[in-house]
C-alpha positions as CSV (number, residue, x, y, z in Angstrom):
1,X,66.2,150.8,-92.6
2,X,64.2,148.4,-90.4
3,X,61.5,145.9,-91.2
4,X,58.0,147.0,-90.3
5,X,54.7,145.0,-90.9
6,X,52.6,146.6,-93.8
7,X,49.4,145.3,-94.2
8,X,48.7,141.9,-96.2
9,X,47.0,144.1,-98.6
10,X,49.9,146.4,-99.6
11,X,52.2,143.2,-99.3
12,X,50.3,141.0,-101.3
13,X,49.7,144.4,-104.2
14,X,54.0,144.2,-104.1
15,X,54.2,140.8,-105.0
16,X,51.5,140.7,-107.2
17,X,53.1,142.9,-109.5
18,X,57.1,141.8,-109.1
19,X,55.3,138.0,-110.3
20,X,53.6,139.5,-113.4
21,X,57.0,141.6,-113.8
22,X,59.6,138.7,-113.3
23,X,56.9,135.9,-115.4
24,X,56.1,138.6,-118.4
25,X,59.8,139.4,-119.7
26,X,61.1,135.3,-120.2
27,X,57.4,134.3,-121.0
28,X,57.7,136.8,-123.7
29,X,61.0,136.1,-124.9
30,X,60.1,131.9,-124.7
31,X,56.8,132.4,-126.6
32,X,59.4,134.8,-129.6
33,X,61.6,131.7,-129.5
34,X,57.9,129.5,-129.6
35,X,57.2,131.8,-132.7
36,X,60.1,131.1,-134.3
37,X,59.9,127.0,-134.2
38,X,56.5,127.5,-135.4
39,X,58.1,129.2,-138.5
40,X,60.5,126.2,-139.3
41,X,63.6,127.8,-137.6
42,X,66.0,125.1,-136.5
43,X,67.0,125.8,-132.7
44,X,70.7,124.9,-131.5
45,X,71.6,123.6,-128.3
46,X,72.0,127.5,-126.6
47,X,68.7,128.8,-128.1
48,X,67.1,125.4,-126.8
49,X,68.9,126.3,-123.2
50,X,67.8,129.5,-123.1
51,X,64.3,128.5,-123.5
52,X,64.4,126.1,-120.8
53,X,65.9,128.9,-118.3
54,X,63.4,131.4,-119.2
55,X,60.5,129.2,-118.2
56,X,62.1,127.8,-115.3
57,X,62.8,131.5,-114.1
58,X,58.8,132.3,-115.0
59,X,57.7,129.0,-112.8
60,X,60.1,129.7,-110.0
61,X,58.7,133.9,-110.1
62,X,55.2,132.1,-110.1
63,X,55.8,129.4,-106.9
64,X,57.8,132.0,-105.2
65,X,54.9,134.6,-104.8
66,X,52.8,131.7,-104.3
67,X,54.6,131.1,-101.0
68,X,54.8,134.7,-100.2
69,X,50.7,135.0,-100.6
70,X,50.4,131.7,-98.6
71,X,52.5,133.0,-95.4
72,X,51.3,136.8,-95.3
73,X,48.0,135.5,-95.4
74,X,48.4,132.8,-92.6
75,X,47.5,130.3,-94.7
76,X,49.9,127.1,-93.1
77,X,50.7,125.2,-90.2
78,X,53.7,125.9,-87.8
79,X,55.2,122.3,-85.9
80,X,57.8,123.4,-83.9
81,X,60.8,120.9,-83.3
82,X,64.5,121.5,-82.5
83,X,65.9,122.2,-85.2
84,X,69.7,122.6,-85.8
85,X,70.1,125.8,-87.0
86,X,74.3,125.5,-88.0
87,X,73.7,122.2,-89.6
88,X,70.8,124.2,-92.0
89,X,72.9,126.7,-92.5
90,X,76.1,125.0,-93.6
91,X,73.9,123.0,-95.8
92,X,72.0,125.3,-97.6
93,X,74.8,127.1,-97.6
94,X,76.1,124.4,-100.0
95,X,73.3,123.5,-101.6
96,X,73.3,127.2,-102.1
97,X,76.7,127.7,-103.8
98,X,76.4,124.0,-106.2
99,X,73.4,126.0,-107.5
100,X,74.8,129.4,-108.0
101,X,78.5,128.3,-109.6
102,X,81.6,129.2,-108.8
103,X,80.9,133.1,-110.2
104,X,78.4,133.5,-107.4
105,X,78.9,135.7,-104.7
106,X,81.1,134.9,-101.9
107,X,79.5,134.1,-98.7
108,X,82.2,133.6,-95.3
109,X,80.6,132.2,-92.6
110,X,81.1,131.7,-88.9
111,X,79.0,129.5,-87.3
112,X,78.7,128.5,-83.7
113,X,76.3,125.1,-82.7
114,X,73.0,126.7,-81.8
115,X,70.1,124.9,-82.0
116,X,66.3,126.0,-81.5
117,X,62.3,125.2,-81.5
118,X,61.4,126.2,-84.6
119,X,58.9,125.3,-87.7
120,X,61.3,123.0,-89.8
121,X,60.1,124.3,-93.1
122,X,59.9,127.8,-92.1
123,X,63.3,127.8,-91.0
124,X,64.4,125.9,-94.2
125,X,62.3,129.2,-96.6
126,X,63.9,131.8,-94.2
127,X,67.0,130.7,-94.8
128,X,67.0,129.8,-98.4
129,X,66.0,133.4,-98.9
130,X,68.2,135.1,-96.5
131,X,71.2,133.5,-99.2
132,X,68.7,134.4,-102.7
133,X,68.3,137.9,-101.5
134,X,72.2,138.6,-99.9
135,X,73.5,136.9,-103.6
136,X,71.1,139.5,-105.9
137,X,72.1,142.8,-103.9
138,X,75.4,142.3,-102.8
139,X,78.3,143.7,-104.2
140,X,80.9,142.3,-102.2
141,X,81.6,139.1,-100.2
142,X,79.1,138.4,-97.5
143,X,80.2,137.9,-93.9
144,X,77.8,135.9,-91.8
145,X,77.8,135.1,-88.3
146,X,75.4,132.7,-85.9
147,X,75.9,132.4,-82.5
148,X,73.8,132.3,-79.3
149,X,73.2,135.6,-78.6
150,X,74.8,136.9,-75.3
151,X,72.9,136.7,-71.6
152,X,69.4,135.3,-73.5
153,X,67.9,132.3,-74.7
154,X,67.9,133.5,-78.4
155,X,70.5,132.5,-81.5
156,X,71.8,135.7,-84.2
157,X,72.2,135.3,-87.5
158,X,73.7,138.4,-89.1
159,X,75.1,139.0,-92.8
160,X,76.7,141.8,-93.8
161,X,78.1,143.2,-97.3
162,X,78.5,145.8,-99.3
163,X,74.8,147.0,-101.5
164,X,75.1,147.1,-105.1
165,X,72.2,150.2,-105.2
166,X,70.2,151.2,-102.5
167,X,66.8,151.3,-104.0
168,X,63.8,151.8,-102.2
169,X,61.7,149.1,-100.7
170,X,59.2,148.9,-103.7
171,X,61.6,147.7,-105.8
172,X,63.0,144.7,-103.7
173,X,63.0,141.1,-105.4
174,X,60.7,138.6,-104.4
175,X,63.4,137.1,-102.5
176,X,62.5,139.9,-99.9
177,X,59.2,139.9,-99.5
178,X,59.7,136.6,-98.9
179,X,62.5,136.5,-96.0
180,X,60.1,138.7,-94.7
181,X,57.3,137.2,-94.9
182,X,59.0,133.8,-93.8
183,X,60.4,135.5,-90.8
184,X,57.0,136.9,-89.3
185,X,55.4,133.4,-90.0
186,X,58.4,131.9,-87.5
187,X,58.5,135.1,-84.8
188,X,62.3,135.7,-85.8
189,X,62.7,139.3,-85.5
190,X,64.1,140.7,-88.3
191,X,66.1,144.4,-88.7
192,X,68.1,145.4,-91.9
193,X,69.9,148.4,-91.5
194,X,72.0,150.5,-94.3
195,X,75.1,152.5,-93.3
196,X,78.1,151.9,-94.6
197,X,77.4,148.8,-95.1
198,X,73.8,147.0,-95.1
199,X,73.4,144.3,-92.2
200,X,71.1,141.9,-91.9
201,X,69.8,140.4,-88.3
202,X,67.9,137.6,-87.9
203,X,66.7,137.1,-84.3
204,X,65.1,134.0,-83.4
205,X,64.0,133.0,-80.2
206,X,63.3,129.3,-78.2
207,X,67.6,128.5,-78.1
208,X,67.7,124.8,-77.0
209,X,69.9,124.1,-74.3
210,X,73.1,122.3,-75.3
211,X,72.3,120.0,-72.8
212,X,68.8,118.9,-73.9
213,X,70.2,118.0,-77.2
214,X,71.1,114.6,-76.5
215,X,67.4,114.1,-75.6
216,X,65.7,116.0,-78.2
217,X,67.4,115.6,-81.9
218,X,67.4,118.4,-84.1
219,X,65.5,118.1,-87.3
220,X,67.6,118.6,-90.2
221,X,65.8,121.4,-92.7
222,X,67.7,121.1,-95.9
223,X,65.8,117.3,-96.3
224,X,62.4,119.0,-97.0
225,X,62.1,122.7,-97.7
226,X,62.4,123.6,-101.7
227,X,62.5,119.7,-102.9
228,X,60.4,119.0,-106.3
229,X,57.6,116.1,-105.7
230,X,55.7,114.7,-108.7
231,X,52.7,113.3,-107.5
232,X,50.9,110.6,-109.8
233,X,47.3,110.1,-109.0
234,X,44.3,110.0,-111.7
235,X,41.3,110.4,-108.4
236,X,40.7,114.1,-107.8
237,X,39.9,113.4,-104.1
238,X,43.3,111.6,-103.7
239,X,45.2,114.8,-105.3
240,X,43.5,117.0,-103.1
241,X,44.6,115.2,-100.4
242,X,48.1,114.7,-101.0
243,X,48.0,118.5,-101.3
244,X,46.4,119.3,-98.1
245,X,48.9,116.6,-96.3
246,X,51.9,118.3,-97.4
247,X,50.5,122.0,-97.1
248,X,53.1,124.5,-95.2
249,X,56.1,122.4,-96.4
250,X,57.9,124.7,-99.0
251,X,57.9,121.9,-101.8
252,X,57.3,122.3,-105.3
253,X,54.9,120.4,-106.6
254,X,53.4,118.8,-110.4
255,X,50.5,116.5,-110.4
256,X,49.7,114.2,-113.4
257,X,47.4,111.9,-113.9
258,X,49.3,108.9,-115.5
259,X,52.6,107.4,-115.9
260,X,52.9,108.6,-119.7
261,X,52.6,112.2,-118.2
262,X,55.0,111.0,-115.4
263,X,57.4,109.8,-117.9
264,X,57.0,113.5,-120.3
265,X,57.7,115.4,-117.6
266,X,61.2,114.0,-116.2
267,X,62.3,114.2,-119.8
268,X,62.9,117.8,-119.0
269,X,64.4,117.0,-115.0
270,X,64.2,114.8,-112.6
271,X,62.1,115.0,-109.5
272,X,63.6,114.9,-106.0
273,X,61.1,112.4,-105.1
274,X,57.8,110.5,-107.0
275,X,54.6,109.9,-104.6
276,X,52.1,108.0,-106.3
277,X,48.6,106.5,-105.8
278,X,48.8,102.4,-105.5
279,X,46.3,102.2,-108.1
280,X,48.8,102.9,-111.3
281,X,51.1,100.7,-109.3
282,X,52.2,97.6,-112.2
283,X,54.2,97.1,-115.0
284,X,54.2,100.1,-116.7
285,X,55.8,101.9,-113.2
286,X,57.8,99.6,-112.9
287,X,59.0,99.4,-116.4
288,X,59.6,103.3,-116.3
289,X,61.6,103.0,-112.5
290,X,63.8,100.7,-114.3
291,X,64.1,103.4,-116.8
292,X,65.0,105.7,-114.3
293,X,67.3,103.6,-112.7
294,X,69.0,102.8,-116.0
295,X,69.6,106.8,-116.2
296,X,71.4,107.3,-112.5
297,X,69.8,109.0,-109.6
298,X,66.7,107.6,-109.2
299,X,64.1,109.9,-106.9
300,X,62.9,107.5,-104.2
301,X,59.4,106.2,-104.4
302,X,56.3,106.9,-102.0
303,X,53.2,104.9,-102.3
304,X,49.6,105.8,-101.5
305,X,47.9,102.8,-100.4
306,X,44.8,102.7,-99.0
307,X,45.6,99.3,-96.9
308,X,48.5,100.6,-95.7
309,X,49.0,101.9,-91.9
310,X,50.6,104.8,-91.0
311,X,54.6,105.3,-92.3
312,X,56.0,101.8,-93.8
313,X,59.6,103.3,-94.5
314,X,61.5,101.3,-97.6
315,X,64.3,99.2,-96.1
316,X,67.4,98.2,-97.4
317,X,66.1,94.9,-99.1
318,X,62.8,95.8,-99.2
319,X,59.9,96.8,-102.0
320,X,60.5,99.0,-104.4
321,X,58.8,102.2,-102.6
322,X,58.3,103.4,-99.2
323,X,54.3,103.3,-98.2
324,X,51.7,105.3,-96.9
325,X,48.3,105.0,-95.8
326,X,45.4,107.1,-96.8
327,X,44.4,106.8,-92.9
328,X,46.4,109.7,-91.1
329,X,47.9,110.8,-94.2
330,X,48.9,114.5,-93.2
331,X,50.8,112.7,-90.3
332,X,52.6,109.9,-92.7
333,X,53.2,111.9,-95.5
334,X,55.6,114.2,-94.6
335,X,57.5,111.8,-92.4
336,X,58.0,109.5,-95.5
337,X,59.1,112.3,-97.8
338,X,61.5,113.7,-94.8
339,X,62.8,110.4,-94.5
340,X,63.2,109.0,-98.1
341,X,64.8,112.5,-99.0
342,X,67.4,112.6,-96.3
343,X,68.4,109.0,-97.1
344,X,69.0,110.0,-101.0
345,X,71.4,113.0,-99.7
């Protein structure tokens, strides 16, 4: 089997219904859990879990063809930058496996130092569901290999593994549709063929000299793509955008409108970083940081401040958040969250 390029029609019909598939069956079982605390059952500590997992696995169905519909469409922005693609890979590798648990499948890399021009986030998205897709239709370890490729200025990545079924293309996951789609956005060619084994080849293009490295630092994916940012801002305008700012790079997002809300929703998990609009800046923020502080792994802290200029990054003995201005914002805000997250790794 090879990838081909259906068109955004029949891609986008695919998706559409693997989302209403993979939302409808824990949405129904959470709202049959939902009916049964209406009805004065007393939930344990599993039942309680359980819910939780079966609305995270509807939200993450729900975000993941969200991504899928924005790529096939064209709807983002590509920045190319050198971007290490071993570093990315050994991390989100490991990222990858803290995630899964030690009953996850086995992936057994080899990785040689290759480093291209490439969309950081893109990269980040391929990646991530290169690993999704390999762990839900394997059977056996993975083996995966990147090198330069031989005699051209390109870098393979290849994975290989036994299939558990070979079903037809229809009835891929979303984690398919949305290596796929991730791959076209970037101009990685990408080939999956089924023999014995399957295989799995990633082409990319745009290898970066070993020696330009030294003048040219390679952007390190895992800080951005995939992290969770809870954005705080009551002003439509300034929601709208914060969302435009940080368009095309593979975060999840939750906006509220106060810290109260703030507060309610890290009761249920922690944000991988908080950017919020200077105006509910005072004591109530500050008294729930200390809050969060108090519990251990604090998110860092981003600012909107319309008096601010450009990127003021949070120094060691500094204020309490990082700071951007509203001026230039789709320039300062992603350099401030790239920054803030990679210090917190």
């Amino acid at each position: 089997m090879t990838s081909s390029d259906p068109p955004v029609a029949e891609v986008l019909r695919s998706v559409l219904g693997l989302v209403a598939s993979e939302t409808a069956a824990p949405l129904t079982r959470a709202l049959d859990r939902v009916q049964e605390l209406r009805q004065g059952v007393r939930p344990g500590q599993m039942e309680l879990q359980a819910l939780c997992e079966d609305l995270a696995a509807a939200r993450r169905a729900g975000m993941v063809g969200q991504q899928i519909a924005r790529l096939a469409s064209g709807e983002f922005r590509v920045t190319e930058e050198p971007v290490d693609l071993a570093l990315a890979l050994n991390q989100l590798l490991t990222d990858h496996r803290v995630a899964a648990g030690p009953m996850a499948v086995e992936f057994r890399e080899q990785v040689k130092p290759v480093t291209v021009m490439a969309d950081l986030s893109l990269v980040g998205t391929l990646v991530q569901s290169l690993l999704a897709w390999c762990s839900e239709s394997a059977a056996s370890a993975v083996a995966m290999r990147l090198a330069p490729r031989e005699g051209a200025p390109q870098a393979l990545l290849v994975c290989r593994f036994n299939r558990r079924t070979s079903p037809a293309e229809h009835s891929e996951p979303l984690s398919w549709y949305l290596m796929r789609s991730a791959a076209q956005a970037l101009g990685a060619r990408l080939s999956v063929e089924t023999e014995v084994h399957t295989t799995v080849v990633l082409l990319f293009d745009g290898l970066v000299p070993a020696t330009s490295l030294d003048r040219r630092p390679a952007a390190d994916v895992s800080r951005v793509a995939g992290s969770q940012v809870l954005v705080l801002a009551p002003d439509r305008d300034v929601r709208q955008q914060v969302r435009q700012a940080i368009q095309g790079l593979d975060l999840i997002v939750d906006y509220v409108n106060s810290v109260d809300a703030a507060r309610q929703f890290c009761e249920d998990g922690m944000p991988q970083a908080v950017v919020y609009a200077s105006a509910l800046g005072g004591a109530t923020l500050e008294r729930w940081r200390k809050s969060l502080n108090e519990r251990g792994g604090m998110p860092p802290f981003i600012e909107i401040d319309p008096e601010a200029h450009g990127f003021e990054p949070l120094g060691d003995h500094d204020r309490a958040a990082a700071r951007v201005g509203m001026e230039g914002l789709a320039q300062s805000l992603p350099a401030a969250l790239a920054l803030e997250l990679s210090r917190r790794r």
